[in-house]
C-alpha positions as CSV (number, residue, x, y, z in Angstrom):
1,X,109.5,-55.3,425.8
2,X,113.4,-55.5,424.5
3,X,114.0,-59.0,424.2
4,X,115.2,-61.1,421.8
5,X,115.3,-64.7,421.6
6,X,117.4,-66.2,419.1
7,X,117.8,-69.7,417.9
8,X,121.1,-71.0,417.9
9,X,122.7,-73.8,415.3
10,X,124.7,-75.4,413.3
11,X,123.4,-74.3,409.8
12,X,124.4,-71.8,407.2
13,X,122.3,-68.7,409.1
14,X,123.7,-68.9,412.3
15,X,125.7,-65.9,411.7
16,X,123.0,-63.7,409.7
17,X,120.9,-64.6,412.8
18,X,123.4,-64.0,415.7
19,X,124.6,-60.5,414.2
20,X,120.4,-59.4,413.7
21,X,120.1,-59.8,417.0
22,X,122.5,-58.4,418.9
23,X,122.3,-55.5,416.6
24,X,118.6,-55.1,417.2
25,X,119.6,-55.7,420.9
26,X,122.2,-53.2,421.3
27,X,119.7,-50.3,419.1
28,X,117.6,-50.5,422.2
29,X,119.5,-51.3,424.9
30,X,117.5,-55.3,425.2
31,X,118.7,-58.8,426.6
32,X,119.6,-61.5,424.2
33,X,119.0,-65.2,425.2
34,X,120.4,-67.6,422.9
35,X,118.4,-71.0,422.8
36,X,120.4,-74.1,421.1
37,X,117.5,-76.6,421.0
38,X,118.2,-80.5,421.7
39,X,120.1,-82.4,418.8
40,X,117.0,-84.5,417.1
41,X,117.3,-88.5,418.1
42,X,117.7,-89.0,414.4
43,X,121.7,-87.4,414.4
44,X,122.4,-90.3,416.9
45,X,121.3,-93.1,414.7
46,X,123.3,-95.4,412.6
47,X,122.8,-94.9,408.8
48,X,124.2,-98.5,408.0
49,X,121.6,-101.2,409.5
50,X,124.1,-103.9,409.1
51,X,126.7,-102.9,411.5
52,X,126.3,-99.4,412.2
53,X,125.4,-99.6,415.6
54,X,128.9,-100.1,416.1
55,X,129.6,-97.0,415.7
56,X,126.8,-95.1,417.7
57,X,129.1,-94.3,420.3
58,X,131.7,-92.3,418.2
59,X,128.2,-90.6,416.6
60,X,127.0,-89.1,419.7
61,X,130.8,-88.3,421.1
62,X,130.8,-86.0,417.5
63,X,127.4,-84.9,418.0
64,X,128.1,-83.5,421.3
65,X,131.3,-82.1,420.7
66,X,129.6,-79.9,418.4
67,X,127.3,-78.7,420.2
68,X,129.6,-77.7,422.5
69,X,132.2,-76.3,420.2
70,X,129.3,-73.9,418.7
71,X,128.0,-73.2,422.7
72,X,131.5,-72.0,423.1
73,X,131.8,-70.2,420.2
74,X,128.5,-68.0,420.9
75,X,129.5,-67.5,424.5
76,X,132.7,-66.1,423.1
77,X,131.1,-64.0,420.7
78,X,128.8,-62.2,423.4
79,X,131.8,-61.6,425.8
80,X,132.8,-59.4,423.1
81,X,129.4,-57.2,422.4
């Protein structure tokens, strides 16, 4: 079997990680899937619990906006292996 699954996120690895794999994936001519698991419930929660839920709505607007910044990025990155 050549493939390689890969796990996809925003931590200080991602790029060690990416560039393993599609290396190990190009040596032997494999696929690469790229899996960015869900953002934990946690990342959407208020920190201050008087008030904070004011501001929920700007957490998860950030949240998903970078998730979607790094999903672009990646997809840019394998357009050019």
């Amino acid at each position: 079997m050549k493939s390689v699954v890969v796990h996809v996120g925003l931590d200080s690895g991602q790029d060690a990680r990416f560039r393993v794999a599609v290396d190990i994936v190009q040596a032997f001519d494999g696929h690469l899937t790229c899996v960015q698991p869900a953002t934990p419930i946690d990342a959407y929660m208020p920190v201050d619990p008087f008030g904070g839920a004011a501001f929920i709505g700007d957490s998860f607007a950030t949240a998903r906006k970078a998730e979607d910044d790094l999903r672009v990025s990646v997809e840019e990155k394998l357009g050019k292996e």
